[in-house]
Structure formats: structure tokens, C-alpha cells
FIRONU-47740 format. One record per residue (C-alpha): residue number from 1; residue in one letter; x, y, z. Coordinates in steps of 0.05 Angstrom, whole numbers. Layout:
<rec num="NUM" residu="A" x="X" y="Y" z="Z"/>
...
END
This chain:
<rec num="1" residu="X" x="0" y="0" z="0"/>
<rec num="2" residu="X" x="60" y="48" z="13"/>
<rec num="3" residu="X" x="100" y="34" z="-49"/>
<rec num="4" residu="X" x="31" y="53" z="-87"/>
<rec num="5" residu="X" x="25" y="109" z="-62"/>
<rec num="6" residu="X" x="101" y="137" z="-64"/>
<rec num="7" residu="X" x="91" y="108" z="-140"/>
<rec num="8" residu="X" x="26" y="167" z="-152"/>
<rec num="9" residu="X" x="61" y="215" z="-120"/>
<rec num="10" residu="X" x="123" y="212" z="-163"/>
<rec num="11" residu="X" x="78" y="205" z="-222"/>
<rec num="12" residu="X" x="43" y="268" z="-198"/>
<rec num="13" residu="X" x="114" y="303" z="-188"/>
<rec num="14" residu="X" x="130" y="277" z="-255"/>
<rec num="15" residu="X" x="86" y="299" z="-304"/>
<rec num="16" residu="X" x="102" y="370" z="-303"/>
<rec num="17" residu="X" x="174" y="352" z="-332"/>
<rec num="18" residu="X" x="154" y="301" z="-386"/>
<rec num="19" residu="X" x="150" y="354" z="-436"/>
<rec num="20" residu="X" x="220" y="391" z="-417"/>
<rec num="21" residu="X" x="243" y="309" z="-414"/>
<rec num="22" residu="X" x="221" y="303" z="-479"/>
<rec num="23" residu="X" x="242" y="366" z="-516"/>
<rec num="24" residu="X" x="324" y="349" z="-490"/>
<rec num="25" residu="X" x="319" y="281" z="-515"/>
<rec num="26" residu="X" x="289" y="299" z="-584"/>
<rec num="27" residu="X" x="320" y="366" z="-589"/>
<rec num="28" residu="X" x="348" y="354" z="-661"/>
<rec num="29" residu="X" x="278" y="334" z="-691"/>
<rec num="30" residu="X" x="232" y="385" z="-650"/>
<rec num="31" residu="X" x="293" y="435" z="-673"/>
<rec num="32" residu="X" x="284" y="428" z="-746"/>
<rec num="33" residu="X" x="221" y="403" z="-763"/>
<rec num="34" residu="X" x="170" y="426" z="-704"/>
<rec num="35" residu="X" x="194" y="489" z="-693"/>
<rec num="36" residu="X" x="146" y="548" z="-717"/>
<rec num="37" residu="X" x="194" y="601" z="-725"/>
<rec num="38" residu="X" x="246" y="553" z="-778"/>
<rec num="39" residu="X" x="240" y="613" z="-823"/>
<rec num="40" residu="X" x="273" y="660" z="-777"/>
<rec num="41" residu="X" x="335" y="641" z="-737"/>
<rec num="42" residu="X" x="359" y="702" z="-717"/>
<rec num="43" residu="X" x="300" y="686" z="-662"/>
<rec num="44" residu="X" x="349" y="625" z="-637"/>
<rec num="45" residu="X" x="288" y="591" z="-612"/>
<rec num="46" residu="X" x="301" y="521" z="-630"/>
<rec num="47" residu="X" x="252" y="485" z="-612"/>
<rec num="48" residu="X" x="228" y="527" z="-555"/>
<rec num="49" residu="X" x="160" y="548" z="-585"/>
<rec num="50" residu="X" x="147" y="481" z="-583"/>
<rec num="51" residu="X" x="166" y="465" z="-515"/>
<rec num="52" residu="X" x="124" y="533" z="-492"/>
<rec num="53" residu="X" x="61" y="497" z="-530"/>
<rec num="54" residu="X" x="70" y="431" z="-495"/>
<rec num="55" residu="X" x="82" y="458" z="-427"/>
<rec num="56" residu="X" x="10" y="497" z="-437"/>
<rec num="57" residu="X" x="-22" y="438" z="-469"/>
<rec num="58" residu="X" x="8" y="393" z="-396"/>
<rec num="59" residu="X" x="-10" y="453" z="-350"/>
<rec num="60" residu="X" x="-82" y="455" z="-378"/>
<rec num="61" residu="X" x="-95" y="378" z="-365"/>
<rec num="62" residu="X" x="-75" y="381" z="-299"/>
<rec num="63" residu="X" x="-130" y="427" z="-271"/>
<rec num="64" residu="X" x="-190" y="397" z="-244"/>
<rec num="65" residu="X" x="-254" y="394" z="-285"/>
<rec num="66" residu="X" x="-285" y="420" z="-214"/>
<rec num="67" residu="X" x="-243" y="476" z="-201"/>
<rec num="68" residu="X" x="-264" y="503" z="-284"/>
<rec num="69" residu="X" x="-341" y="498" z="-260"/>
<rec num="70" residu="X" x="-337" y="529" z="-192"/>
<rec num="71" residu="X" x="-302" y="590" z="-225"/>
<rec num="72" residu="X" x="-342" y="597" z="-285"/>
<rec num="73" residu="X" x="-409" y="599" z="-247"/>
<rec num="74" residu="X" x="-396" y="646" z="-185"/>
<rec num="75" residu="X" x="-377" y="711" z="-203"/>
<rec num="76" residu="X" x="-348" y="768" z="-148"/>
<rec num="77" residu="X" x="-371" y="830" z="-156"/>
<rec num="78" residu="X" x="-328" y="884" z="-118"/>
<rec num="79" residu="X" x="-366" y="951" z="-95"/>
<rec num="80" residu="X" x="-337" y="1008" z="-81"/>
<rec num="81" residu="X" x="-364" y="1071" z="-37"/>
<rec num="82" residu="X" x="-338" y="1140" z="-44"/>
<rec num="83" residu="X" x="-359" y="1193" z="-6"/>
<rec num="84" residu="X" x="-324" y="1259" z="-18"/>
<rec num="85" residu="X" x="-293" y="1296" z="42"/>
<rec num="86" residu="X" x="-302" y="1379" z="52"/>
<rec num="87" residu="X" x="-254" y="1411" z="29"/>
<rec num="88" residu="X" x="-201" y="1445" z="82"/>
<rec num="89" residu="X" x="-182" y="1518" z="68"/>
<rec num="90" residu="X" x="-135" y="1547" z="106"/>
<rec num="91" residu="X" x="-132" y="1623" z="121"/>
<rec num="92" residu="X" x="-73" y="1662" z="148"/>
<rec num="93" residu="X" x="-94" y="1694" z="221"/>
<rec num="94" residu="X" x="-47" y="1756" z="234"/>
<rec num="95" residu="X" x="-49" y="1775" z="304"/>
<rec num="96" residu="X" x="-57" y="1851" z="311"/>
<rec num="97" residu="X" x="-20" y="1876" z="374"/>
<rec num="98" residu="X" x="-69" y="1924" z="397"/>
<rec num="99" residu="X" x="-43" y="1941" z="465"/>
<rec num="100" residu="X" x="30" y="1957" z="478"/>
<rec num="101" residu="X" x="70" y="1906" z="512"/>
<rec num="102" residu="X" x="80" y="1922" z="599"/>
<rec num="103" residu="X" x="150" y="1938" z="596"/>
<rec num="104" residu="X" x="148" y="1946" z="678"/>
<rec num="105" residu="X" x="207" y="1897" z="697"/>
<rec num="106" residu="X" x="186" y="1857" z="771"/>
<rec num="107" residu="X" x="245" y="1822" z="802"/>
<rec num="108" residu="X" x="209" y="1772" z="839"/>
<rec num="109" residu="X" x="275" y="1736" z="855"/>
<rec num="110" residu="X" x="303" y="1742" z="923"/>
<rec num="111" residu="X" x="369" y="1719" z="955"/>
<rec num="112" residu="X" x="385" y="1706" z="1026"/>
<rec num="113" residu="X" x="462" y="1709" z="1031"/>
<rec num="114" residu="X" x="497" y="1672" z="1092"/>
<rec num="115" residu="X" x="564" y="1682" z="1117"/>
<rec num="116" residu="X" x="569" y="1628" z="1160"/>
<rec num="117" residu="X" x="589" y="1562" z="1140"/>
<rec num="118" residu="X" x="556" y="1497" z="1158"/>
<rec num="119" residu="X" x="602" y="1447" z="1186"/>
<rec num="120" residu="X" x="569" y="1384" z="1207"/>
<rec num="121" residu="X" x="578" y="1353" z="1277"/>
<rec num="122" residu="X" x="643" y="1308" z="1293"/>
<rec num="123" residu="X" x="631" y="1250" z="1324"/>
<rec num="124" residu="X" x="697" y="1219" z="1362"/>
END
């Protein structure tokens, strides 16, 4: 039961690369007589057309028939409400002095000078 299921899930990792597999093996031939742009080889794709179709043509098998349905069928519609702000204007205020300014200087500091100097008390 184990080996049958590490066999799926290589074959699942697997499939993807089957084309790229493919296009190194039979480079030559896909080179000369697949490729779409033979006619123009200053392109230098050589082959790669052909490899970009077959990688499409493996991507496109691998989604589920499901997942197709479920997408086609619901639809999201996105709304969107816009309500326009006020707009600001700003207008320069210029403040008028209309009084003159008190010029009367108070000191309101005070100083208390001392002479003396503390000494704290010796203890002996």
C-alpha cells in the first residue's frame, strides 16, 4: 500500500517535466522540423515554441474539471463607496498687537546670603 502510493506521488511530481524530458531528448527533430519560427533564426528559438506549447497543453490537463465549474459559475462583484470629504481651506490669522506690551520689569527673585558656613557635627 506504501509503495503505491510513493509510485502516484512521483507520477504526480513527474508529469510536469515530461515535456521539458522530452524536448532534450528529441532536441534535433523538434529543432528542425516542429519548430514554428524555422524561417527565422535570428529568433534562436530552436525548438522552444514548441516546448512553450506543450508545457501549456500539460499545465491545462492538470487542472480539475471542478475547479473550471466552480469559477465559471460564481462571479465576485467588488463595490466600491466613495464619499467625498469637505474641502479644508486654510486662512492666514495675523495677530494685531493692539495694546503695547507692559515693559514694567518685577524682580520677583530674592536671595538670602549667609556668611556662616555649615560644618556638620564630629563625632569621636
Amino acid at each position: 500500500m506504501k509503495r503505491i502510493v510513493i509510485i502516484i506521488a512521483l507520477a504526480m511530481l513527474i508529469k510536469p517535466i515530461v515535456p521539458v524530458v522530452d524536448y532534450v531528448v528529441n532536441y534535433d527533430y523538434i529543432s528542425k522540423v516542429l519548430c514554428v519560427n524555422k524561417a527565422k533564426p535570428q529568433m534562436h528559438c530552436n525548438g522552444k515554441c514548441h516546448l512553450m506549447k506543450e508545457l501549456a497543453k500539460a499545465a491545462e490537463s492538470e487542472k480539475p474539471i471542478s475547479s473550471d465549474k466552480k469559477d465559471s459559475s460564481k462571479q465576485e462583484t467588488e463595490l466600491l463607496f466613495f464619499l467625498e470629504s469637505p474641502k479644508l481651506v486654510f486662512q492666514p490669522h495675523f495677530f494685531l498687537i493692539k495694546s503695547s506690551p507692559n515693559y514694567n520689569y518685577s524682580n520677583l527673585y530674592s536671595h538670602l546670603e549667609c556668611y556662616s558656613i555649615f560644618h556638620p557635627p564630629i563625632f569621636s
